[in-house]
mmCIF file as gemmi writes it, N, C-alpha and C atoms, coordinates in Angstrom:
data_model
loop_
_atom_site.group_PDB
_atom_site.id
_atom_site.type_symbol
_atom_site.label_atom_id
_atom_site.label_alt_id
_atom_site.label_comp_id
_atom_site.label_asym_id
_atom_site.label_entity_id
_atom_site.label_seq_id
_atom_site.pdbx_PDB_ins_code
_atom_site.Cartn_x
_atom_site.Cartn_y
_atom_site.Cartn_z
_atom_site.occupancy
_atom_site.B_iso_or_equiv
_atom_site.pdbx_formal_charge
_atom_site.auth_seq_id
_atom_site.auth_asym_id
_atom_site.pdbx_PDB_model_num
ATOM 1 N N . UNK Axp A 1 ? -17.935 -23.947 -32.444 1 0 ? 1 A 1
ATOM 2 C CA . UNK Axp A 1 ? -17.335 -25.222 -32.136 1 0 ? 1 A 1
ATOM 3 C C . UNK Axp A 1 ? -16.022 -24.94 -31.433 1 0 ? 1 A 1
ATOM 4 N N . UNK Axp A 2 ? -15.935 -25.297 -30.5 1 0 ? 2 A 1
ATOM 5 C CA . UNK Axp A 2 ? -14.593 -25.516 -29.375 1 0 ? 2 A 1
ATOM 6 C C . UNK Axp A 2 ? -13.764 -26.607 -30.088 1 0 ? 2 A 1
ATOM 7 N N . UNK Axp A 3 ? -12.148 -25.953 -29.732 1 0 ? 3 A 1
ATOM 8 C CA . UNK Axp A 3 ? -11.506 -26.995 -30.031 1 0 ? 3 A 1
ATOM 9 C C . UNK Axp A 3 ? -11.31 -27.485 -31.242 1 0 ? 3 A 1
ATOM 10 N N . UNK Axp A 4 ? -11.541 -27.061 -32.273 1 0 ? 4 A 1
ATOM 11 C CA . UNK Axp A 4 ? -11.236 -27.572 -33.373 1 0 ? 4 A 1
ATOM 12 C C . UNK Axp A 4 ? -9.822 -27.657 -33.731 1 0 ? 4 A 1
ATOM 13 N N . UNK Axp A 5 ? -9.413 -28.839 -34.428 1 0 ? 5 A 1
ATOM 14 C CA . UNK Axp A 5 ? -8.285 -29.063 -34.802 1 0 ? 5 A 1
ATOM 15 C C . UNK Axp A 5 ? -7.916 -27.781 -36.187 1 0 ? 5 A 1
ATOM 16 N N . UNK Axp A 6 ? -6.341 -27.784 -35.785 1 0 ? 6 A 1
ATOM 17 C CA . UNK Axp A 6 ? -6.113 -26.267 -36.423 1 0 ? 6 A 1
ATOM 18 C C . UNK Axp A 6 ? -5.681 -27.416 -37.893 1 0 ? 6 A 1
ATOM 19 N N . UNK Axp A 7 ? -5.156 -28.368 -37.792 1 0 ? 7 A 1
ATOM 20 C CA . UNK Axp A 7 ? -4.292 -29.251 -39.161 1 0 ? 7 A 1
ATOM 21 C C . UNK Axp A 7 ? -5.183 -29.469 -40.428 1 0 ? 7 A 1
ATOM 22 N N . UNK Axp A 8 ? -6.402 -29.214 -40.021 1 0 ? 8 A 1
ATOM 23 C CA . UNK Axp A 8 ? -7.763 -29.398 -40.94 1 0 ? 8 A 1
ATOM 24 C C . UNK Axp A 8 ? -8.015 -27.972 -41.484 1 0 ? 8 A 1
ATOM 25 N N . UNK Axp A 9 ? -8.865 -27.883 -42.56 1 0 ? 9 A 1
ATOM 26 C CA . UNK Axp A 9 ? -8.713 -26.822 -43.392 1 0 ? 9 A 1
ATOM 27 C C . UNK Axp A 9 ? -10.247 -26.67 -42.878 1 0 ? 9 A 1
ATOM 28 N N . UNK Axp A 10 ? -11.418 -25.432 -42.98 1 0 ? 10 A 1
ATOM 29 C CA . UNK Axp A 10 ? -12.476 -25.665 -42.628 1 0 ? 10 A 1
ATOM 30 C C . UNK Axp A 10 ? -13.157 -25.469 -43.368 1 0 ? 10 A 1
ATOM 31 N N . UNK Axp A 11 ? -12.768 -26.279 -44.458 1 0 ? 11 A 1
ATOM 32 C CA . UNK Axp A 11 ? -14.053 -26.785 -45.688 1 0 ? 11 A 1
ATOM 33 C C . UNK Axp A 11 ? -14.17 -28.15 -45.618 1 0 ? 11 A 1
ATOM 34 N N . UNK Axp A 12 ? -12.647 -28.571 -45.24 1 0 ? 12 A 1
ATOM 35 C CA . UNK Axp A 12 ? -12.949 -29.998 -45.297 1 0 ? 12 A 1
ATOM 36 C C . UNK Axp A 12 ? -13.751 -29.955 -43.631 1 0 ? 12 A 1
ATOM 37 N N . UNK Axp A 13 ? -13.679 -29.82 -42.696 1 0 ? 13 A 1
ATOM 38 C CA . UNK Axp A 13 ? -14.045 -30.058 -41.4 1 0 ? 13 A 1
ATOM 39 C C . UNK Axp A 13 ? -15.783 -29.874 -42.068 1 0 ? 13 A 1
ATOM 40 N N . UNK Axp A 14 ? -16.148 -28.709 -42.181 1 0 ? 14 A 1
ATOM 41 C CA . UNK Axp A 14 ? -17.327 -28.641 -42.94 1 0 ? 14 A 1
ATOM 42 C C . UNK Axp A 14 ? -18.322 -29.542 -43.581 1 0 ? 14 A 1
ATOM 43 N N . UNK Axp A 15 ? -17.629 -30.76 -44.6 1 0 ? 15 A 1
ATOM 44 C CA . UNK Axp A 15 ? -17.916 -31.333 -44.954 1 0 ? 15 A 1
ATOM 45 C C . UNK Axp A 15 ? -18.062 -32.614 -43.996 1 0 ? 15 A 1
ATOM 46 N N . UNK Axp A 16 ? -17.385 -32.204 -43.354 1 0 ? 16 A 1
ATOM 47 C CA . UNK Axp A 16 ? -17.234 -33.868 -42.189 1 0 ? 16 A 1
ATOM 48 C C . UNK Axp A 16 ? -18.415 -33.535 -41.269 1 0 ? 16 A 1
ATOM 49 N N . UNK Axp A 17 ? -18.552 -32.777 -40.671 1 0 ? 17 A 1
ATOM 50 C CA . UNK Axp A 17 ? -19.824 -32.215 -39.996 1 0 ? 17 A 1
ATOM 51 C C . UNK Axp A 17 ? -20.619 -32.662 -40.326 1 0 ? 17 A 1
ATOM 52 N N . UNK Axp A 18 ? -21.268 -32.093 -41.765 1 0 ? 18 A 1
ATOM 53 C CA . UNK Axp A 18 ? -22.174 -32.244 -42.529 1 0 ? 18 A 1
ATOM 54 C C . UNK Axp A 18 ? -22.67 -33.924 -42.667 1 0 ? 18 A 1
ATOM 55 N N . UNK Axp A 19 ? -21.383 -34.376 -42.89 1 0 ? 19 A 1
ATOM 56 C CA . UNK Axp A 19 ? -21.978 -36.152 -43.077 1 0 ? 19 A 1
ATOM 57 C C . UNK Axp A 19 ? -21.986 -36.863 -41.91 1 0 ? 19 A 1
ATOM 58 N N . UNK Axp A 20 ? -21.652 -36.198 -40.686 1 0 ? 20 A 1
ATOM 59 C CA . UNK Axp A 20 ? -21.33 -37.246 -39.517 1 0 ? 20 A 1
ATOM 60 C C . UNK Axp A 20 ? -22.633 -36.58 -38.472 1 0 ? 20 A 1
ATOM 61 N N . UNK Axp A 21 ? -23.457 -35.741 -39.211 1 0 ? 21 A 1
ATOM 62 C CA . UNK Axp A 21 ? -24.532 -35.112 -38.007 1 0 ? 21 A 1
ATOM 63 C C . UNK Axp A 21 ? -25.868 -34.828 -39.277 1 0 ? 21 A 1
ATOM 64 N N . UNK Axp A 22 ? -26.468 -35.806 -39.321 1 0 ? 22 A 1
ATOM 65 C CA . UNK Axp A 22 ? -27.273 -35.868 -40.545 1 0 ? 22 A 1
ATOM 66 C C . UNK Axp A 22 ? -28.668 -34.735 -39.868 1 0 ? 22 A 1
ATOM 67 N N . UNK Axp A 23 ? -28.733 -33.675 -40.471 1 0 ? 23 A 1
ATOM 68 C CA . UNK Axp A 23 ? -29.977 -32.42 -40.405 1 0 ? 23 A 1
ATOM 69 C C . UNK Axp A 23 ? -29.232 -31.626 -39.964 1 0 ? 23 A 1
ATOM 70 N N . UNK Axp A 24 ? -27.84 -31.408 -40.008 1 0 ? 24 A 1
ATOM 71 C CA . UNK Axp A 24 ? -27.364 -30.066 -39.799 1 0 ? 24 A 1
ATOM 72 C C . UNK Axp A 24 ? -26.593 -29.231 -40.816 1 0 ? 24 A 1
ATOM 73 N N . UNK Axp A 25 ? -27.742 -28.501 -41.772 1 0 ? 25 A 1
ATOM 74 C CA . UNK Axp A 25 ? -27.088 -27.395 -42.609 1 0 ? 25 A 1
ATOM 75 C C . UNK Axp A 25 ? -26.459 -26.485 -42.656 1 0 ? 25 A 1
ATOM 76 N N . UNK Axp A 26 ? -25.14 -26.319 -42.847 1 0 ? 26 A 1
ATOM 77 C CA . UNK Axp A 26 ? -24.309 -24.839 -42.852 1 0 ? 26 A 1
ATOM 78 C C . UNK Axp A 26 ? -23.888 -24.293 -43.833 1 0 ? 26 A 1
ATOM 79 N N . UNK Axp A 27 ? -24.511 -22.97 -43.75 1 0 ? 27 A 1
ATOM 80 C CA . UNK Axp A 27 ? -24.053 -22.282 -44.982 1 0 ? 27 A 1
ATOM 81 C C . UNK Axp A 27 ? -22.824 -21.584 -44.751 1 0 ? 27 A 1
ATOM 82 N N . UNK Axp A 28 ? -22.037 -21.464 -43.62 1 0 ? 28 A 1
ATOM 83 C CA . UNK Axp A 28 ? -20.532 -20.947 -43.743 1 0 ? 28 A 1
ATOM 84 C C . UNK Axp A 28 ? -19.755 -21.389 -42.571 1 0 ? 28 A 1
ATOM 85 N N . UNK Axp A 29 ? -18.559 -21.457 -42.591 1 0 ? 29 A 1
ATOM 86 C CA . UNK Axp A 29 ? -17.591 -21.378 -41.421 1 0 ? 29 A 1
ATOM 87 C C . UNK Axp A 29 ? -16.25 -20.981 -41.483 1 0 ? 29 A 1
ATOM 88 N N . UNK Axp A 30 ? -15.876 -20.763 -40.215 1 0 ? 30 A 1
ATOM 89 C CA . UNK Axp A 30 ? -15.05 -19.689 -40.473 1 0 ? 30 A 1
ATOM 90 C C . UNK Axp A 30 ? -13.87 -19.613 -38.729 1 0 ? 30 A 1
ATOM 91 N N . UNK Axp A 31 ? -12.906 -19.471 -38.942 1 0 ? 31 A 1
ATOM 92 C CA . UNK Axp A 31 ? -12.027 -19.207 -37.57 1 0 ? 31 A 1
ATOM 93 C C . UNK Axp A 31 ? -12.665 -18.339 -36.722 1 0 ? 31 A 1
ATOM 94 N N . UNK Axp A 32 ? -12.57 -18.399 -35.623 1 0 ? 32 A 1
ATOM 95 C CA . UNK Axp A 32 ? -13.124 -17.322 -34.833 1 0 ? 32 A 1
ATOM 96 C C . UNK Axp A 32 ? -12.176 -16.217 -34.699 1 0 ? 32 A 1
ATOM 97 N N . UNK Axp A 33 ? -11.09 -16.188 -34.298 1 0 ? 33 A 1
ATOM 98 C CA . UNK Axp A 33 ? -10.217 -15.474 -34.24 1 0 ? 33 A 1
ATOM 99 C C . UNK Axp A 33 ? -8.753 -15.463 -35.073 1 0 ? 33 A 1
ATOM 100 N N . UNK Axp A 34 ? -8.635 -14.416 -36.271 1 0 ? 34 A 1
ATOM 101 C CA . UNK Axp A 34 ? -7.225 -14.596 -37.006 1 0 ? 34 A 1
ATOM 102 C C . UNK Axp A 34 ? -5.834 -13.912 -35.587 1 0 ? 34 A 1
ATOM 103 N N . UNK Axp A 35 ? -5.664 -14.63 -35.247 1 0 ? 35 A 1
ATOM 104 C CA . UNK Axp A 35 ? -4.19 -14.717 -34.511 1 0 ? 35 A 1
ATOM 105 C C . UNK Axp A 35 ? -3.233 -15.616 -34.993 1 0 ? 35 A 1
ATOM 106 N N . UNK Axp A 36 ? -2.007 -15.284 -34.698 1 0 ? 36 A 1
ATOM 107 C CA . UNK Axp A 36 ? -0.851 -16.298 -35.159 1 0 ? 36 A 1
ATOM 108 C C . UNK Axp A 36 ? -1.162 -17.716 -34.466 1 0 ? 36 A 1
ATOM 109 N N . UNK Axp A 37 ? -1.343 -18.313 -34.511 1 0 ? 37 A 1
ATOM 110 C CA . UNK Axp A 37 ? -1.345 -19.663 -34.5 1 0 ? 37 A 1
ATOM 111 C C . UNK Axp A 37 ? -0.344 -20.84 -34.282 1 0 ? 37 A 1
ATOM 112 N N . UNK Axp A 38 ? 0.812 -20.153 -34.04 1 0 ? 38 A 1
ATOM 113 C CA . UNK Axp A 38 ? 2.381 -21.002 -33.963 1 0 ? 38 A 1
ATOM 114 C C . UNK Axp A 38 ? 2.408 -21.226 -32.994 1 0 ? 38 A 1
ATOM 115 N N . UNK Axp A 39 ? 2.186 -22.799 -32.576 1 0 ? 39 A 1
ATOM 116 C CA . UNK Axp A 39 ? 2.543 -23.301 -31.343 1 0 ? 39 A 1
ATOM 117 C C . UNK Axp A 39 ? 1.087 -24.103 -30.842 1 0 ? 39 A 1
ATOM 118 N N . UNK Axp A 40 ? 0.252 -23.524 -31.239 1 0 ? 40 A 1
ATOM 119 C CA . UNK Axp A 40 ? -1.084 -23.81 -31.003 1 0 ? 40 A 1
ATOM 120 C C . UNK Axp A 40 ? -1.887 -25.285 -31.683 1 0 ? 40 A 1
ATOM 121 N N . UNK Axp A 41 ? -2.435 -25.778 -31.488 1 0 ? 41 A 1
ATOM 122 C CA . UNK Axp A 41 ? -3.098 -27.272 -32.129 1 0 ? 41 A 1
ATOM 123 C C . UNK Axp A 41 ? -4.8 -26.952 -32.177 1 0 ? 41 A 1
ATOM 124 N N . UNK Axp A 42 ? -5.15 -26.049 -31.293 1 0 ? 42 A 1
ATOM 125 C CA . UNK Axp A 42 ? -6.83 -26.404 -31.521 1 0 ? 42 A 1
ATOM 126 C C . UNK Axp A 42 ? -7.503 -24.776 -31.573 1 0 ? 42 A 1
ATOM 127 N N . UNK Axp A 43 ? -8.15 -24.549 -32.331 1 0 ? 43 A 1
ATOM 128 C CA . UNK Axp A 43 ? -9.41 -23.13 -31.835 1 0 ? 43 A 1
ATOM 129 C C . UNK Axp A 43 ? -10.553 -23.46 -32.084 1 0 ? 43 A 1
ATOM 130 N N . UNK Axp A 44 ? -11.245 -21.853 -32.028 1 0 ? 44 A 1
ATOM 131 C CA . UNK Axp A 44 ? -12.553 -22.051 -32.161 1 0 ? 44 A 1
ATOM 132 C C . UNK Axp A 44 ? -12.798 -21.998 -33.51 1 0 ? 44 A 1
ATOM 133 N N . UNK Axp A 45 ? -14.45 -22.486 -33.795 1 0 ? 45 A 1
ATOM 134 C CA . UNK Axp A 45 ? -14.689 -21.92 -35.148 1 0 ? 45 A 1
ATOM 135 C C . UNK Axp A 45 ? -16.239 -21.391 -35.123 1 0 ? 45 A 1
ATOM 136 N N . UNK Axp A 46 ? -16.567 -20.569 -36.058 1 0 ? 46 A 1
ATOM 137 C CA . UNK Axp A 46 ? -18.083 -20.301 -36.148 1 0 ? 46 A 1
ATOM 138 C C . UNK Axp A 46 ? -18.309 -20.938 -37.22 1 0 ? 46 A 1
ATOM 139 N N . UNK Axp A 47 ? -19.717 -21.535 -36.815 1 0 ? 47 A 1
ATOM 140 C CA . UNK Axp A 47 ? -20.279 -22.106 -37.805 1 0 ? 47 A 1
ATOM 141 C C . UNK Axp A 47 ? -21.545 -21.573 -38.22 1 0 ? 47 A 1
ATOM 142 N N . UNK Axp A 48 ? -21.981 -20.948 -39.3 1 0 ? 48 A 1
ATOM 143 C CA . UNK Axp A 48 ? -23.277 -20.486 -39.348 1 0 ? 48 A 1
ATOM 144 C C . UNK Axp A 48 ? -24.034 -21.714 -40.62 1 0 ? 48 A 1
ATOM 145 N N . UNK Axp A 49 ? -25.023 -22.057 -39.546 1 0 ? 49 A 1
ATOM 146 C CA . UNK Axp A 49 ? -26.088 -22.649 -39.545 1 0 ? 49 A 1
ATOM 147 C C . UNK Axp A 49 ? -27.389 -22.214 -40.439 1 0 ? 49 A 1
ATOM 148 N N . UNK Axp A 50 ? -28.219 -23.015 -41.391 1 0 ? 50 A 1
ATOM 149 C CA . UNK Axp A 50 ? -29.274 -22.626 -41.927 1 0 ? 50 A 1
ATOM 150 C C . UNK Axp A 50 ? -30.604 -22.456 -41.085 1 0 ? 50 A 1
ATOM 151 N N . UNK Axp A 51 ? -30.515 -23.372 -40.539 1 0 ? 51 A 1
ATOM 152 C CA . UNK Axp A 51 ? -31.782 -23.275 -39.471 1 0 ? 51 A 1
ATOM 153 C C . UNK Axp A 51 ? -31.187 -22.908 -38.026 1 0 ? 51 A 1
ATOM 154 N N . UNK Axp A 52 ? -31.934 -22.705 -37.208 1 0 ? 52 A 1
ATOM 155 C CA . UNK Axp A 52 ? -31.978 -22.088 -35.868 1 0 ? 52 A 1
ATOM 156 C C . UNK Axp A 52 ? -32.31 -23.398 -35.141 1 0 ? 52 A 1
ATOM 157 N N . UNK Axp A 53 ? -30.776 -24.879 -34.713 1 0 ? 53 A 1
ATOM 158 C CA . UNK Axp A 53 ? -31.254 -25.804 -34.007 1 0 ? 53 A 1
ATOM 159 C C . UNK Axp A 53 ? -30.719 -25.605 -32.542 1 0 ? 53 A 1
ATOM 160 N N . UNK Axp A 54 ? -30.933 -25.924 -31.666 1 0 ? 54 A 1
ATOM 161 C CA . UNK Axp A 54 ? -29.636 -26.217 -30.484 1 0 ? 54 A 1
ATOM 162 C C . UNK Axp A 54 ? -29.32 -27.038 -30.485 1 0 ? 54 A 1
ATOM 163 N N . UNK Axp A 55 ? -28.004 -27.12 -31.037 1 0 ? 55 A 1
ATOM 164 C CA . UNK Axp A 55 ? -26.875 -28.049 -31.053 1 0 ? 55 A 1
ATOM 165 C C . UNK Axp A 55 ? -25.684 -28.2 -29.942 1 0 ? 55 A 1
ATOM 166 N N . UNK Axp A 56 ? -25.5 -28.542 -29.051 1 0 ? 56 A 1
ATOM 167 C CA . UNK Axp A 56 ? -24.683 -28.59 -27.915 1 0 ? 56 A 1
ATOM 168 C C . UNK Axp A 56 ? -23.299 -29.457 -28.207 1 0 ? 56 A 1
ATOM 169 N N . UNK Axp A 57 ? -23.44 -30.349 -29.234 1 0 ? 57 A 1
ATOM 170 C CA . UNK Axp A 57 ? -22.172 -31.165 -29.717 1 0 ? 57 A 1
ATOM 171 C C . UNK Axp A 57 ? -22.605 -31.365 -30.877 1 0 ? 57 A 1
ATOM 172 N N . UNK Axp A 58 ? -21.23 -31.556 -31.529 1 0 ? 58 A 1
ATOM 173 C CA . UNK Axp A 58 ? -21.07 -32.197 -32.765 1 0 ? 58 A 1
ATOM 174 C C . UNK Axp A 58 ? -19.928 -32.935 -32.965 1 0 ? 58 A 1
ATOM 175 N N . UNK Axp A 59 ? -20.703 -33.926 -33.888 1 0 ? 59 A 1
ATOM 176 C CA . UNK Axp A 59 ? -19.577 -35.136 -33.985 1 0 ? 59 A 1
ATOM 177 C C . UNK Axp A 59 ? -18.867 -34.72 -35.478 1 0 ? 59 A 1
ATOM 178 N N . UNK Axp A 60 ? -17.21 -34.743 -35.337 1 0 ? 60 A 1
ATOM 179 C CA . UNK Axp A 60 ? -16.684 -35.002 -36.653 1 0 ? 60 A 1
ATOM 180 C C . UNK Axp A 60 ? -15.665 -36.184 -36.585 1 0 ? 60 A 1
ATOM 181 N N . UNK Axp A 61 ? -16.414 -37.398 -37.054 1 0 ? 61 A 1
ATOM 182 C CA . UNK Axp A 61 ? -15.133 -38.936 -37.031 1 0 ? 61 A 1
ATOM 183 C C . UNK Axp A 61 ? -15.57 -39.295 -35.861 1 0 ? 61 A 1
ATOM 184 N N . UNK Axp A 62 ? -14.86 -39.604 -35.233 1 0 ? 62 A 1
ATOM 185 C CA . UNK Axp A 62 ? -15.154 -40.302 -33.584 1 0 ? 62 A 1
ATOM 186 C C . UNK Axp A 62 ? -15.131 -39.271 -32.533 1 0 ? 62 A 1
ATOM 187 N N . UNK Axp A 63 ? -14.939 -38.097 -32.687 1 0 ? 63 A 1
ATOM 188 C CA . UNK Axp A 63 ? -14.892 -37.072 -32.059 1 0 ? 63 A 1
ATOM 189 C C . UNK Axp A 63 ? -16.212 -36.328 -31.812 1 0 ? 63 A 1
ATOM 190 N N . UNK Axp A 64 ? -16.471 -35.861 -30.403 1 0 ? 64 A 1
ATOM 191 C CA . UNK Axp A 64 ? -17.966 -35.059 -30.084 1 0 ? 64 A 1
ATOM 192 C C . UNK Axp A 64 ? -17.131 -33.956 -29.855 1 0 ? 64 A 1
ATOM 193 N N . UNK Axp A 65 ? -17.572 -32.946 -30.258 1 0 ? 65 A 1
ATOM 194 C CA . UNK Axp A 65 ? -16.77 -31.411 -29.964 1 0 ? 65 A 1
ATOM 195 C C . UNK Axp A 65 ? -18.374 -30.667 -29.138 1 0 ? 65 A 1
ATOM 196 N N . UNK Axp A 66 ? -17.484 -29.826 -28.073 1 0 ? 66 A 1
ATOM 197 C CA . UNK Axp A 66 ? -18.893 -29.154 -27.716 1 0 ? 66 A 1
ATOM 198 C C . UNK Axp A 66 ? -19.079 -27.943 -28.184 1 0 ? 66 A 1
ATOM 199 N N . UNK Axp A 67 ? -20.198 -27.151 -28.447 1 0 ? 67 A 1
ATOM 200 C CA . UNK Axp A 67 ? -20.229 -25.842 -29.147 1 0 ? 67 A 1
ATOM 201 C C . UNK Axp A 67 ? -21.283 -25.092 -28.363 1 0 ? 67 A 1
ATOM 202 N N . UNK Axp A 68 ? -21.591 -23.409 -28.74 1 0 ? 68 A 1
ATOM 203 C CA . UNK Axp A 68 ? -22.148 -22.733 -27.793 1 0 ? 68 A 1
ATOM 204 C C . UNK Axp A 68 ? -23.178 -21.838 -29.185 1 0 ? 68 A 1
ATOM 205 N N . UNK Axp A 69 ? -24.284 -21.634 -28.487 1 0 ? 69 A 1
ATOM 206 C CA . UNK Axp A 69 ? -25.088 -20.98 -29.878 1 0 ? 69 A 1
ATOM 207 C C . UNK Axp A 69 ? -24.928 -19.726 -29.522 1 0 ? 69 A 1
ATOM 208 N N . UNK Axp A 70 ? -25.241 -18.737 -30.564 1 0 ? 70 A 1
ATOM 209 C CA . UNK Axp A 70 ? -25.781 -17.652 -30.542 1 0 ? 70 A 1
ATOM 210 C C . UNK Axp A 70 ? -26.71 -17.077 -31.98 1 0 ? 70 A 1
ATOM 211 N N . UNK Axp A 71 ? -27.496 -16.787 -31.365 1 0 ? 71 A 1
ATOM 212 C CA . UNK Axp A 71 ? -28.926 -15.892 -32.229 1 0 ? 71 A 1
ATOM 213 C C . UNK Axp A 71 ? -28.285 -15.008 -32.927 1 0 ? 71 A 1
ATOM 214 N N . UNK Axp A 72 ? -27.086 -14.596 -33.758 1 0 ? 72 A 1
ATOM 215 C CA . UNK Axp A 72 ? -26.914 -13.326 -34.183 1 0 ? 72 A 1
ATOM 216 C C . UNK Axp A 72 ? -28.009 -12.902 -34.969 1 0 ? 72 A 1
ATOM 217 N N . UNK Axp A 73 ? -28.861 -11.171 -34.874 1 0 ? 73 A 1
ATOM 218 C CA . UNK Axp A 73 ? -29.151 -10.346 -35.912 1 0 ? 73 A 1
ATOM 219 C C . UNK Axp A 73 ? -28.748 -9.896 -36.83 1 0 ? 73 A 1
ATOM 220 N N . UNK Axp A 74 ? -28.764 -10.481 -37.876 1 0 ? 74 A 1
ATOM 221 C CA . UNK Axp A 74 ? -28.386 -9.664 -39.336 1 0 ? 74 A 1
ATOM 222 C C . UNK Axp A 74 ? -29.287 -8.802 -39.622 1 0 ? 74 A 1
């Protein structure tokens, strides 16, 4: 997910996901990158997903955020 607001914690964002995009399960998320953050308002985040959907946006509140997949191998 692009752009995510940094003022939100990402459990709660998590949860907002979850209720504002009904069939999309995530079992984790997480910052993409730990850098200092001072000065900054938005990053990325990974979201790992239970199922394998293509999701191109997601809505949290009135907001569509756009996001980019990837297949990782575990």
């Amino acid at each position: 997910m692009h752009a995510a607001p940094l003022k939100y914690k990402p459990g709660t964002m998590r949860r907002w996901i979850e209720e504002d995009n009904k069939g999309v399960k995530i079992l984790g998320i997480r910052w993409l990158l730990r850098e200092d953050r001072r000065g900054q308002v938005a990053s990325s985040l990974v979201i790992y997903m239970r199922d394998l959907v293509e999701v191109t946006k997601l809505r949290m509140g009135r907001k569509l955020f756009r996001t980019t997949s990837y297949d990782w191998d575990r």
